[in-house]
Structure formats: C-alpha cells, structure tokens
C-alpha positions as CSV (number, residue, x, y, z in Angstrom):
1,X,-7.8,-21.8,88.3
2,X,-8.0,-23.4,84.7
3,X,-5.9,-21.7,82.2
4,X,-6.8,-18.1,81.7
5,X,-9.3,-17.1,78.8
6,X,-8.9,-13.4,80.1
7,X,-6.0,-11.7,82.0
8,X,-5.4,-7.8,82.3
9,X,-2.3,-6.4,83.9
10,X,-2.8,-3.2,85.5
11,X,-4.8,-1.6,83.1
12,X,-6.0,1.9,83.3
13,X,-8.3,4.0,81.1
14,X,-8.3,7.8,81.4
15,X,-11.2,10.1,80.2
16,X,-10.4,13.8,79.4
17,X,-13.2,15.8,80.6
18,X,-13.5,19.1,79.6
19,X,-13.4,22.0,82.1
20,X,-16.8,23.6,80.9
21,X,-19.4,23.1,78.4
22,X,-18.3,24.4,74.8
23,X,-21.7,25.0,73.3
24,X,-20.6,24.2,69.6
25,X,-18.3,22.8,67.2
26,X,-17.0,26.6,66.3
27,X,-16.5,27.6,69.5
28,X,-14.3,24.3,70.3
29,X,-12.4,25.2,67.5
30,X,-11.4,28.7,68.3
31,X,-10.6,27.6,71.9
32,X,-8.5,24.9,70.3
33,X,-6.2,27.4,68.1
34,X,-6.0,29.9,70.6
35,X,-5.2,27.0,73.5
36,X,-7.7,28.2,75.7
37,X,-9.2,24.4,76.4
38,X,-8.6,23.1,79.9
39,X,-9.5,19.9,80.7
40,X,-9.3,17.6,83.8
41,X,-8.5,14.1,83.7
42,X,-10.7,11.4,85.1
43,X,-9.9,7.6,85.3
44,X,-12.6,5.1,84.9
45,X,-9.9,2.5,85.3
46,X,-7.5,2.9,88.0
47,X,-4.6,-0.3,87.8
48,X,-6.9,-3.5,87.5
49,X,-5.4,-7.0,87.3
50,X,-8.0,-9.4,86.7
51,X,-7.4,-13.5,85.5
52,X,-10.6,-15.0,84.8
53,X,-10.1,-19.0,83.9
54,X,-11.0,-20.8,80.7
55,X,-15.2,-21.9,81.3
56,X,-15.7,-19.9,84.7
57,X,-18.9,-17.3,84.7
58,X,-17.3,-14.3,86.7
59,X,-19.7,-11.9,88.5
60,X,-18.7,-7.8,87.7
61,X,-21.2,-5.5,90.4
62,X,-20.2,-1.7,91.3
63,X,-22.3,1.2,91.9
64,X,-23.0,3.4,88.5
65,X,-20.0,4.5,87.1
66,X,-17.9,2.7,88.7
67,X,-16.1,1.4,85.6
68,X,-18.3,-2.2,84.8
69,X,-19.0,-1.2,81.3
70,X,-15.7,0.5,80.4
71,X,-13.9,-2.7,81.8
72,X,-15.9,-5.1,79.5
73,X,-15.2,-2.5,76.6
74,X,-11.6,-2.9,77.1
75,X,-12.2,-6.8,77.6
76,X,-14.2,-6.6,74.0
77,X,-11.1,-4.9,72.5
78,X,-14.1,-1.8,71.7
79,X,-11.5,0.6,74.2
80,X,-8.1,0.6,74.1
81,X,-6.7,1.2,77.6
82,X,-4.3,4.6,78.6
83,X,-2.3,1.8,79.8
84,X,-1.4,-1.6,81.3
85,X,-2.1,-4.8,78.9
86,X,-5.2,-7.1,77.8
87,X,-5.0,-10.6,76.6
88,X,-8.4,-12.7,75.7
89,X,-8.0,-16.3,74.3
90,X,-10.3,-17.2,71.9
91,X,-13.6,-15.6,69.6
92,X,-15.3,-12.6,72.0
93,X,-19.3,-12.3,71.2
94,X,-19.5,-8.7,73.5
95,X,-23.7,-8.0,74.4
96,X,-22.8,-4.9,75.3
97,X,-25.1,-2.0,73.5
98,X,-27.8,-4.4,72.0
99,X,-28.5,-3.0,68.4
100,X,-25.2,-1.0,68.7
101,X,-24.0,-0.7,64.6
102,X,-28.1,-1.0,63.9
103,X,-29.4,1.4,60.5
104,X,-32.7,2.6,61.3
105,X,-33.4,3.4,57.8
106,X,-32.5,-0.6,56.9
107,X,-34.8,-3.4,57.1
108,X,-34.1,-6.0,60.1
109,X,-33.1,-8.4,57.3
110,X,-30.5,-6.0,55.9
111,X,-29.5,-4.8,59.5
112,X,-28.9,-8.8,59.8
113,X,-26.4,-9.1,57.1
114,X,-24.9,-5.4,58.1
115,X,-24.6,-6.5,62.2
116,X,-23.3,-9.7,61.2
117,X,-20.7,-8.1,59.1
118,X,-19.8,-6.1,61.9
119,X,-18.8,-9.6,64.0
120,X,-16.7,-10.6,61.5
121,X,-19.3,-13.2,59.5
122,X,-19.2,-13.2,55.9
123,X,-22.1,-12.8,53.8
124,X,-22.5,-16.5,53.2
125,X,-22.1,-17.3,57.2
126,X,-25.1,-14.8,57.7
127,X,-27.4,-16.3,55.2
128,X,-27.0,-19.7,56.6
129,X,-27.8,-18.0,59.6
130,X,-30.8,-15.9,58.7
131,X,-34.0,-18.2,59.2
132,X,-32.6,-19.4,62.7
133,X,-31.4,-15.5,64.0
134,X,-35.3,-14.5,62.8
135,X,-37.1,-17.2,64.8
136,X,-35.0,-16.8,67.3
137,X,-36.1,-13.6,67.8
138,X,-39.6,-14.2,66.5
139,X,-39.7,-11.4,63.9
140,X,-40.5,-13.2,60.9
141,X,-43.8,-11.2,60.4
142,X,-41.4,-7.9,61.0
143,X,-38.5,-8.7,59.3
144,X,-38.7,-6.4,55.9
145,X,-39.8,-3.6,57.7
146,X,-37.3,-0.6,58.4
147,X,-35.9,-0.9,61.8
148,X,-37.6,2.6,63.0
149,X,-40.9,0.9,62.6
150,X,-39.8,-1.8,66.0
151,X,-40.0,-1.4,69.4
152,X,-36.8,-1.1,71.5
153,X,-38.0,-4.4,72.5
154,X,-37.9,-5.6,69.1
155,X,-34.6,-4.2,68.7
156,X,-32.8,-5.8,71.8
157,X,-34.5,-9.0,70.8
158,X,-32.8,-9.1,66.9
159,X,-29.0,-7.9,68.1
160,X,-29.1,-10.7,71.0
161,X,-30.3,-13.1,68.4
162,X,-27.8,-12.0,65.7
163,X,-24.9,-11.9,68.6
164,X,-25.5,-15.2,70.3
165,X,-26.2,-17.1,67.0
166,X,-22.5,-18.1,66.9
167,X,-21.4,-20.3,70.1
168,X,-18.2,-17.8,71.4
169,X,-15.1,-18.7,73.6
170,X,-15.8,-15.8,75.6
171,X,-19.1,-14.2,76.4
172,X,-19.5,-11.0,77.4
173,X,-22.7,-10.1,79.1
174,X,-23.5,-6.3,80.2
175,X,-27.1,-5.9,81.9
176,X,-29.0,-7.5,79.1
177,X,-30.5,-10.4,80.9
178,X,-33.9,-8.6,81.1
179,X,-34.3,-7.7,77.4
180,X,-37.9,-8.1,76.1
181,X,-40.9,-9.9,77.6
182,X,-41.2,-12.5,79.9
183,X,-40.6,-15.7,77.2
184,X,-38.0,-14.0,74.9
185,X,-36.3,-13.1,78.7
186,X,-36.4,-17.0,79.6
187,X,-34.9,-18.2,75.7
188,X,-32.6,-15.8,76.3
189,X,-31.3,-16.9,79.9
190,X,-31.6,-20.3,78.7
191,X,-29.0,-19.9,75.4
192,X,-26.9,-18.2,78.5
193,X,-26.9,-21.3,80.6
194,X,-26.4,-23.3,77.5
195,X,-23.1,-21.8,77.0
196,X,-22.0,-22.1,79.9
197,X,-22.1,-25.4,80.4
198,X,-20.6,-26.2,76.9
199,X,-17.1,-24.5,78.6
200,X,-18.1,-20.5,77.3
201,X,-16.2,-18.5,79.9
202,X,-19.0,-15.6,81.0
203,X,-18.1,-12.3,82.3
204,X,-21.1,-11.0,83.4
205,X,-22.3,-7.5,84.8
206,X,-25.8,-7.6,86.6
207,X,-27.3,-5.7,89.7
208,X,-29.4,-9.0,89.9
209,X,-28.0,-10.7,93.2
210,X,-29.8,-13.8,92.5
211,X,-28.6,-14.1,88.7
212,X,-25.0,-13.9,90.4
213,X,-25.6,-16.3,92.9
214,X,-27.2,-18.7,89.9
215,X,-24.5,-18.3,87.6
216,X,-21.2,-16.7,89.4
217,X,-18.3,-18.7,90.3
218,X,-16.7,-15.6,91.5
219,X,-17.3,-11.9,91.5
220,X,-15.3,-8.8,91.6
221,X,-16.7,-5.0,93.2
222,X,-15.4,-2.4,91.3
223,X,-15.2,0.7,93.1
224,X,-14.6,4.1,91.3
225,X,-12.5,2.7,89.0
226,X,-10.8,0.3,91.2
227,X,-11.1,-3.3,92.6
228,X,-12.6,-3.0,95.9
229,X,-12.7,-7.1,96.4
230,X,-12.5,-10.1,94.2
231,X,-13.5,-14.0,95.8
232,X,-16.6,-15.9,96.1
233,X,-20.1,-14.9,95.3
234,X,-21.3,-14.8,98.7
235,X,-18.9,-12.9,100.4
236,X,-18.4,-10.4,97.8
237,X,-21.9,-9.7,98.1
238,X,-22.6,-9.0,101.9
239,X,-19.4,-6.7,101.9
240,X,-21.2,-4.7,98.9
241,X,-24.9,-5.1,100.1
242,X,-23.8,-3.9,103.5
C-alpha cells in the first residue's frame, strides 16, 4: 500500500427518519412544541474503516442504498459523519450530483463562474478556464442561454466539464461514467484514464463490472451500511455477483 490519500476510522452516519409523514411545515411545527415527533434512527454507515493508497482507483459496488453515495459524501467532506474520523490528503474534485449548485435561471456562462466559485476557483482561475470548460463540453453555440433551456444531457456534460477542468489529488467518481452521448461518454472516460495515470487516486462507484475490472485495483461491497468484503477486483465480484 503507497501512502494513504484517504483513511476513515470507523465512521458512522446516522439518519433520523421520521415515524410518519407530517404533511406540512405547520403541522411539523405543532408536533415539535408539543413533543409529539417520534422518529427512528437509521444508519447508512455502520463503523467503516477504509485506507485507500496515494494513485490507486478503488472499486465501491453495493446494492441501492447500501451506503455508496453517503460514503463518498463523507469522503467529499459534503456529510459530516455521526461519528468515527475522515482524513483526505490533497485537493478533492467530487462528481457526485453533476449540475449540483447549477441556477436554472443563469446562463451556462454565468453558471460557469457560479460552479466554479463553488470549487473554490476564483473569478480570474475561471476565466482562464472558460473557452476550454465550453469546448470541452461542446456548448459554445449554447452557452448564453439560460440553463432551463438544455437538456439534462447538456447539463451533465457542462458540470463534468467545469469539475474535471482542474487536475485533483483525489477523484471522486459516483455513477457518472455514462453521462451524455456516445462521444462526450468516450472524452469523458478518456480525461478519467488520464488522471489516473498522472497518480489521481480514483474512488469510483459503478454497477458496470467491466469499468471495474478496467480501472479497479481493488474494490469494496458495501452492504446495508457495512463492509461486506474489501480485496481484489475479481474476487470481490463473484462473491457479489453470486
């Protein structure tokens, strides 16, 4: 193992889930002074440790809800955990919720600047940026119109663009490798594969066997909220497909 760009030490995340559907913002609030709220408490993360190594591309698979996406929001410092502790080494690009922080009402130009913000650029890092984010993402003909005029498509294609623009220590990848059409899919794969061998250490979370196999060094099954195994691609994968 190279030295860790990602370690968590039994970290758990708890949900608090209410009891019954409160059918407005009122009602909530009466229940609230009165005490009469009841909730039950479910945990999305049950005690993971996890070290994943400086330039390794580690696999996440698990059933829905089993805890893939809450894990790489803790990861992305987006979720703070109930407990346990998080340590990342290095600048975190998360593609987590493409177009997550978007304003419909904005142009994709401003939503450039407003997104890049967002990351942490400055104004003057995002216009050096601009012409390469928009050919990257081949919306120059589209890029003054208001974002509610594009596609979900079009969407995806501008926050990878804006996201992956920078070259990140740590990359982290949530079921995104299929966004728009065929050749936007194949740039996209490609700027992947690019990082990865300039030493970007990848988690990535895929039900794509194959792109696990491709990429993967390891792989870990979550479980409801738990690890259920951790160790090479391979064998991590018959124990889940099976």
């Amino acid at each position: 193992m190279n030295e860790p760009a990602v370690k968590l030490e039994r970290v758990s995340v708890r949900y608090r889930v209410p009891h019954e559907r409160i059918p407005s913002l009122k009602e909530y609030a009466i229940r609230w002074v009165r005490r009469r709220l009841r909730y039950a408490d479910f945990w999305a993360l049950h005690d993971i440790d996890l070290e994943v190594g400086r330039g390794e591309v580690f696999g996440i698979l698990g059933a829905n809800g089993a805890g893939k996406s809450t894990l790489l929001k803790v990861v992305a410092r987006v979720l703070r955990p109930t407990s346990g502790r998080v340590r990342v080494w290095g600048r975190v690009a998360p593609l987590l919720e493409l177009g997550a922080g978007f304003d419909f009402e904005l142009s994709g130009r401003e939503n450039i600047f407003l997104n890049g913000t967002i990351l942490g650029f400055t104004k003057a890092d995002v216009a050096s940026r601009l012409d390469r984010i928009v050919e990257f993402a081949d919306l120059r003909e589209f890029i003054d119109a208001p974002l509610r005029t594009y596609s979900s498509g079009m969407v995806a294609r501008l926050g990878f663009a804006i996201a992956t623009d920078v070259e990140p220590e740590v990359l982290i990848v949530d079921e995104i490798l299929a966004v728009g059409d065929a050749g936007f899919q194949k740039k996209s794969a490609e700027r992947i594969r690019a990082f990865r061998e300039n030493g970007t250490t990848i988690l990535l979370v895929t039900h794509d066997a194959a792109a696990l196999k491709a990429m993967c060094s390891r792989v870990m099954w979550l479980k409801r909220g738990e690890v259920e195994a951790v160790g090479p691609v391979d064998e991590v994968l018959a124990r889940y497909q099976a």
